[in-house]
Backbone as CSV, one residue per row, in Angstrom:
resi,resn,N_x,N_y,N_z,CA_x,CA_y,CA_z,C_x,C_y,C_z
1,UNK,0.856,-1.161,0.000,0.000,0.000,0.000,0.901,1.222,0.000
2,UNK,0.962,2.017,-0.559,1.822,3.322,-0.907,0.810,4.448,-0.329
3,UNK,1.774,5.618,0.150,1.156,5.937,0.654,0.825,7.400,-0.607
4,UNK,1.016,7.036,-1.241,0.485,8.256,-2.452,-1.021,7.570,-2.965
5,UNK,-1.110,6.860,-2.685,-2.695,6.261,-2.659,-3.477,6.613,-1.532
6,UNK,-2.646,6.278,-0.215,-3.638,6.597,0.905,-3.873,7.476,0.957
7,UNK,-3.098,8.734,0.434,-3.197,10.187,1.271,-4.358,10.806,0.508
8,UNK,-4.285,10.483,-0.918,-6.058,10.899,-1.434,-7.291,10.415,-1.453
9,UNK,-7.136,9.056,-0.788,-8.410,8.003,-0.606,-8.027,9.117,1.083
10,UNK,-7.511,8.887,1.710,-7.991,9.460,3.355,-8.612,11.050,3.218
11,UNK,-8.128,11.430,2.674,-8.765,13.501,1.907,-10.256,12.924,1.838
12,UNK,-10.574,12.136,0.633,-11.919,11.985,0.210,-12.650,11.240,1.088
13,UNK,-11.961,10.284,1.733,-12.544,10.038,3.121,-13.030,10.656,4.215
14,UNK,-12.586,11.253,4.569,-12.868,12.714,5.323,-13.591,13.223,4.442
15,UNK,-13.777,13.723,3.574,-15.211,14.655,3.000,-16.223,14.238,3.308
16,UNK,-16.122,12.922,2.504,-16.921,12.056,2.785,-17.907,11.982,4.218
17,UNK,-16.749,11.697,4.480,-17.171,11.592,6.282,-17.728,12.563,6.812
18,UNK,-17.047,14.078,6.253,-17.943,14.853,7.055,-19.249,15.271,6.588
19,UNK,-19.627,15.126,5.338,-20.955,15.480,4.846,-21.647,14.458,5.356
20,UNK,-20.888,13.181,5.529,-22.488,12.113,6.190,-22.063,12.590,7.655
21,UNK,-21.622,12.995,8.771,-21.630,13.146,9.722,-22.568,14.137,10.512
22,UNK,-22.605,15.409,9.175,-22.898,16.011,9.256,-24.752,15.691,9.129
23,UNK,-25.146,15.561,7.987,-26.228,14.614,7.919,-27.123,13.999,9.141
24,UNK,-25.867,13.182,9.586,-26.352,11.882,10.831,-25.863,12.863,12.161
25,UNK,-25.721,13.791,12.248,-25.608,14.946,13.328,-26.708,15.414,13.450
26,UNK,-27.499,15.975,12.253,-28.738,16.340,12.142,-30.124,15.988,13.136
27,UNK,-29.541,14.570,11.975,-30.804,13.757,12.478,-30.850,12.905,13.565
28,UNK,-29.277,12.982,14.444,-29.038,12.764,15.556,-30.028,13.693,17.046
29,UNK,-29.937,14.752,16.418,-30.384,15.938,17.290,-31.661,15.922,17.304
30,UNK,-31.879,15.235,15.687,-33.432,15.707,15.809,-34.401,14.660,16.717
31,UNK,-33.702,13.265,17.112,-34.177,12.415,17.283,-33.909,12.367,19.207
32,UNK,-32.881,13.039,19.071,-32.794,13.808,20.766,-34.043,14.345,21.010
33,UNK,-34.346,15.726,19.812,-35.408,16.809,20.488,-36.812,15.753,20.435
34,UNK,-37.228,14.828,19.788,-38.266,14.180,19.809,-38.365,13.178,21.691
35,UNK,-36.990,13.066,22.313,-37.132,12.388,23.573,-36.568,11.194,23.473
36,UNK,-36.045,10.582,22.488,-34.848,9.241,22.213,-33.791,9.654,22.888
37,UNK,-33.138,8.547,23.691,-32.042,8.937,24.556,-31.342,8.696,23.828
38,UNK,-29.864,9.466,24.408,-28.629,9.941,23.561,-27.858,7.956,22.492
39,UNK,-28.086,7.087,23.384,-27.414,5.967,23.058,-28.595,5.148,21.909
40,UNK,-29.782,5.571,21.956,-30.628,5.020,20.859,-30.784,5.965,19.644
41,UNK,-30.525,7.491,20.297,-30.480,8.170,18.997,-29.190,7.749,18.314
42,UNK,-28.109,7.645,18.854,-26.522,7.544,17.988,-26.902,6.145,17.436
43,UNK,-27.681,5.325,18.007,-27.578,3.980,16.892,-28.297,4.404,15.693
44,UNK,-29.603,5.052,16.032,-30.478,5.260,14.528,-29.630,6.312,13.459
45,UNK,-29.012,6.671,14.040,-28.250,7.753,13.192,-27.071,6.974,12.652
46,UNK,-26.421,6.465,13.649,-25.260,5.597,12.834,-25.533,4.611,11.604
47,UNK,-26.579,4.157,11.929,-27.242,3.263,10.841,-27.623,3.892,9.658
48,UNK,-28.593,4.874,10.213,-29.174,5.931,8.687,-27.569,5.977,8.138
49,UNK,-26.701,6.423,8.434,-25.356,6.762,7.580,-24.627,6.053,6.740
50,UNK,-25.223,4.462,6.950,-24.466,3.522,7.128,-24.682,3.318,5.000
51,UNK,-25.893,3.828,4.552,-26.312,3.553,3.026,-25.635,4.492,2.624
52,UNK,-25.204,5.789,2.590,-24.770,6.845,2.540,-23.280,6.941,2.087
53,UNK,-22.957,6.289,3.159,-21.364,5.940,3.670,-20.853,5.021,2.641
54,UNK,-21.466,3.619,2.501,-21.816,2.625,1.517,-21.438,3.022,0.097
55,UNK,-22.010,4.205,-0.396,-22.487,4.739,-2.105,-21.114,5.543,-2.056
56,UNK,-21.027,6.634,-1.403,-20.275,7.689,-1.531,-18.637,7.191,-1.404
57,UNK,-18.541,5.850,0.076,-16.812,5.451,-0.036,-16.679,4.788,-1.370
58,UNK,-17.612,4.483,-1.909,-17.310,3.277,-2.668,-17.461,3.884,-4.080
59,UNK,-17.985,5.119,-4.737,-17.561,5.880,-5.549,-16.682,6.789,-5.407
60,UNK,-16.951,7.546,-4.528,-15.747,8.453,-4.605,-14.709,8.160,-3.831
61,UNK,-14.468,7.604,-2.778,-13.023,7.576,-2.073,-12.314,6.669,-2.666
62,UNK,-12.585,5.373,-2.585,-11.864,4.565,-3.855,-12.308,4.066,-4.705
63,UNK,-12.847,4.903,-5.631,-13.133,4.901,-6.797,-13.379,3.479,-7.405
64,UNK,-14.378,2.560,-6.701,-14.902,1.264,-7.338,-16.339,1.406,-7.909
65,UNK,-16.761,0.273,-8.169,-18.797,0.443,-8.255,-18.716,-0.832,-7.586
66,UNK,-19.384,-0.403,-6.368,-19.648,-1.676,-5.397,-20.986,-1.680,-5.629
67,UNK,-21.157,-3.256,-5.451,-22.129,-3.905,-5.942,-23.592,-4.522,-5.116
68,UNK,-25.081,-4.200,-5.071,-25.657,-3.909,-4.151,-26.105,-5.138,-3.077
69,UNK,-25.119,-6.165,-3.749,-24.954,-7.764,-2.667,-23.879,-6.708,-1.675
70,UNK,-22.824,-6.260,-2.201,-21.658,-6.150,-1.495,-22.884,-4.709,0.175
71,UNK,-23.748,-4.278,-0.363,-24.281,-3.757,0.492,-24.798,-3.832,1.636
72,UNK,-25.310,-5.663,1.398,-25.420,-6.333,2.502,-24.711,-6.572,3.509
73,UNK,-23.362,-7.077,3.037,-21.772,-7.065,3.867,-21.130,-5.809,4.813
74,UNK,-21.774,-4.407,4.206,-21.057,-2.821,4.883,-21.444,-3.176,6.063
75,UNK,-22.460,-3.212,6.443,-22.783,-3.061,7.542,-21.923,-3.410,8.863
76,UNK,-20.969,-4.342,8.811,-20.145,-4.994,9.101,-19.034,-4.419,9.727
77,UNK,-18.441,-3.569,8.132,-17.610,-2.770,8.266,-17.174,-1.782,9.601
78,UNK,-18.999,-1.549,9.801,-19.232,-0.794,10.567,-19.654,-0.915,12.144
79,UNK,-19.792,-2.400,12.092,-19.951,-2.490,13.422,-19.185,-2.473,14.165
80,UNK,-17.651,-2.174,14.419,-16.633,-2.508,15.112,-16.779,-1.028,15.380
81,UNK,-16.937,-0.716,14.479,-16.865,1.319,14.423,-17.790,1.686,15.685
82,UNK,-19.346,1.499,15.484,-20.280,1.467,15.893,-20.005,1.149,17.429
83,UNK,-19.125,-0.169,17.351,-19.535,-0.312,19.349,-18.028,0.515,19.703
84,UNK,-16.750,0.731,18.956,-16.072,1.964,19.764,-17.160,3.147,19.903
85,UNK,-18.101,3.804,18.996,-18.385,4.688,19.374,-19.110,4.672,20.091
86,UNK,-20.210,3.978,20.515,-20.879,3.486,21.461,-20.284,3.820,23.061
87,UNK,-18.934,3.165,22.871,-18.394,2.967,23.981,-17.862,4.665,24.631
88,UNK,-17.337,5.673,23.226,-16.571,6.661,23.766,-17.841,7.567,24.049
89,UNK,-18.952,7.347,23.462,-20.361,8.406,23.417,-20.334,8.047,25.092
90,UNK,-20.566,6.564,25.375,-20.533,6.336,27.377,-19.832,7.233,28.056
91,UNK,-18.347,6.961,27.559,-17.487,7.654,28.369,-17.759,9.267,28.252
92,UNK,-17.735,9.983,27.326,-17.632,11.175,27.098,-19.113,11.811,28.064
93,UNK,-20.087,10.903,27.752,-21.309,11.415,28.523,-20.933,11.337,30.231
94,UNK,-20.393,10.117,30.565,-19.750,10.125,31.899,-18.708,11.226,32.626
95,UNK,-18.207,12.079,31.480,-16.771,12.612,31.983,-17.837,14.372,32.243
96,UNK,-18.570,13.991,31.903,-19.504,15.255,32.087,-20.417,16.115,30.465
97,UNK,-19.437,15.414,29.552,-20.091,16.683,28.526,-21.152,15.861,28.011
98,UNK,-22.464,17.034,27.182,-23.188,17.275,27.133,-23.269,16.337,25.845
99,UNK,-24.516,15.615,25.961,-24.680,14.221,24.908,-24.929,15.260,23.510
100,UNK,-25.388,16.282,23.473,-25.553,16.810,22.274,-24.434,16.627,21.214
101,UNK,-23.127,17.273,21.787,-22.065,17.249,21.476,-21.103,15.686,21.401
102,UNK,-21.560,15.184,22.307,-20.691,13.504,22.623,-21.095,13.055,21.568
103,UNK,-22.518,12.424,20.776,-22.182,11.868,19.593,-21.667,12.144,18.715
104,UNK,-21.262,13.601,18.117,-20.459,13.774,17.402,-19.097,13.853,17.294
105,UNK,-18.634,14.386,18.394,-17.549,13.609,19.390,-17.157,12.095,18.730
106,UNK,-17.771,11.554,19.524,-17.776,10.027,19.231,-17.378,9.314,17.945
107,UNK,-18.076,9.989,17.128,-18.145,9.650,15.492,-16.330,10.600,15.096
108,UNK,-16.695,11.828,15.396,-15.021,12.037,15.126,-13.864,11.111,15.235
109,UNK,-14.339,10.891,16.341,-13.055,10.178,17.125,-12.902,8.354,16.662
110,UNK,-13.848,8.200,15.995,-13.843,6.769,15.281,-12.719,6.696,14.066
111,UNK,-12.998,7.961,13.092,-12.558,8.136,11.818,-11.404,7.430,11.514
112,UNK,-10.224,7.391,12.504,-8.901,6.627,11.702,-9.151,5.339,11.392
113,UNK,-9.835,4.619,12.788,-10.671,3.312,12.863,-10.990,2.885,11.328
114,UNK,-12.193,3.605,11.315,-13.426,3.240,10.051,-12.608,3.343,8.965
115,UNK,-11.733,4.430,8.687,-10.733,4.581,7.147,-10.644,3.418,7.214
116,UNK,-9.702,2.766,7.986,-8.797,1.643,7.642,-9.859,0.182,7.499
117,UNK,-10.918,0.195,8.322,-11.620,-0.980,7.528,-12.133,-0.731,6.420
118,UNK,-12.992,0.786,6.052,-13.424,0.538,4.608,-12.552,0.542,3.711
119,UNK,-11.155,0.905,3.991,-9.916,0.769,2.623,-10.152,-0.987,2.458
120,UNK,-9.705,-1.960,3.793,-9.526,-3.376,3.649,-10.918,-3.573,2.722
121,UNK,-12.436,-2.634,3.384,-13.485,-3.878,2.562,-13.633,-3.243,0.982
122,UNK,-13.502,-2.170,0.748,-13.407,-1.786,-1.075,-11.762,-1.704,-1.743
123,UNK,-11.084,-2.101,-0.755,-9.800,-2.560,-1.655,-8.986,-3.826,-1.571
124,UNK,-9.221,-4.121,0.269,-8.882,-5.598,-0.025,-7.758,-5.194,0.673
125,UNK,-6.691,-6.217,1.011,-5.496,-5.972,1.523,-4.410,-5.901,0.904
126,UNK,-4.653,-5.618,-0.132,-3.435,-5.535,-1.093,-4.284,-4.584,-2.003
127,UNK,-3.431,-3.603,-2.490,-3.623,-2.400,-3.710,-3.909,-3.462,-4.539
128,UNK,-5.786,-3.361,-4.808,-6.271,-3.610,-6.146,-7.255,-5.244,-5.969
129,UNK,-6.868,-5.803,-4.525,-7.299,-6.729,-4.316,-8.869,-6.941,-4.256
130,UNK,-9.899,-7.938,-5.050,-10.837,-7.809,-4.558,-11.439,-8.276,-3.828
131,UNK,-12.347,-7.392,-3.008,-13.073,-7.547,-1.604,-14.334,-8.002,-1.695
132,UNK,-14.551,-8.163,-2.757,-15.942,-8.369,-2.922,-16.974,-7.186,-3.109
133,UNK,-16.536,-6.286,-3.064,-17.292,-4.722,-3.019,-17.683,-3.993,-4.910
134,UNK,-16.277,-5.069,-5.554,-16.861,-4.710,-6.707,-17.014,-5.968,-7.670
135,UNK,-16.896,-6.328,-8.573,-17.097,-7.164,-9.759,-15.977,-7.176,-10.264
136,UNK,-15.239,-8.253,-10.659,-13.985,-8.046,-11.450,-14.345,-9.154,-12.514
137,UNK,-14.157,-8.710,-13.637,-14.253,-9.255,-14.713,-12.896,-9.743,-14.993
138,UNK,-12.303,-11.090,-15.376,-11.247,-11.455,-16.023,-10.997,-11.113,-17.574
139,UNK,-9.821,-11.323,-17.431,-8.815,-10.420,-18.771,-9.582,-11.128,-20.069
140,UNK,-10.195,-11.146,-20.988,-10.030,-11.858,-22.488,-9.359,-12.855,-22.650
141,UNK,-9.478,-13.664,-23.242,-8.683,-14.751,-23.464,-8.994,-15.021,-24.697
142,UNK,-7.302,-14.622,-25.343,-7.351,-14.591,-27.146,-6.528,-15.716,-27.688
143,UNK,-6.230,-15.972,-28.625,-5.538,-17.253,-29.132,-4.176,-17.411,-29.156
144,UNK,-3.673,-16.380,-28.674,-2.038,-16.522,-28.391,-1.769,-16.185,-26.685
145,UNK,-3.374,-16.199,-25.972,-2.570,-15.099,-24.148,-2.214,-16.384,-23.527
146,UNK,-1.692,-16.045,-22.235,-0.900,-16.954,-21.778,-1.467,-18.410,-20.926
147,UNK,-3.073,-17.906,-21.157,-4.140,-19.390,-21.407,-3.804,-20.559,-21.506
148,UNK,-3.225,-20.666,-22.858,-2.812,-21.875,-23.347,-1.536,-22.340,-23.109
149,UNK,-1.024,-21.635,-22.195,0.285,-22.441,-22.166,-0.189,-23.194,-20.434
């Protein structure tokens, strides 16, 4: 993995990230002001993000077309994400600050986390490897390629 690859998949990652954060901040709050406590609103919100997150890493950060089986699988991605943040939204609400702010908090503070699994699930562990996120079609096979030998 080079890191002249990572450093513009992590840029667009972060955009990424922050327009759905931003989004699932929203509707984090909004689901506060309705009377959902802080740890059931951050799940419905983490989840709403989760289709979002799905379309946008997987076109624009590394530039694949993931495929809408492979959609079934994100979710995944995200659950490891999901119970750190879970866990720091606890703590942060414990240390005193104000849950408004802690889930987003929370979700910040995931980001290096989450990069690095959605690079493994839309690239695989090796530059170019597939994860299953997209379709790889094999090369042609013409009457002289290396097929037949």
């Amino acid at each position: 993995m080079s890191s002249g690859t990572v450093r513009p998949e992590l840029l667009r990652f972060i955009l990424v990230g922050a327009l759905n954060t931003l989004a699932t901040t929203v509707f984090y709050w909004g689901l506060l002001a309705v009377g959902l406590s802080p740890a059931s609103s951050f799940a419905a919100a983490f989840v709403s993000g989760i289709g979002l997150a799905w379309w946008m890493n997987g076109r624009f950060t590394f530039a694949t077309r993931p495929q809408r089986a492979s959609l079934a699988l994100y979710p995944l991605v995200y659950l490891p994400s999901w119970a750190v943040g879970q866990w720091l939204l606890a703590g942060l609400i414990g240390l005193g600050l104000a849950a408004w702010l802690a889930g987003p908090l929370a979700s910040l503070l995931v980001v290096p986390f989450s990069f690095g699994l959605n690079r493994l699930f839309f690239r695989g562990r090796r530059q170019g490897a597939s994860s299953g996120a997209e379709v790889r079609q094999p090369p042609p096979v013409t009457p002289f390629s290396d097929a037949d030998s």
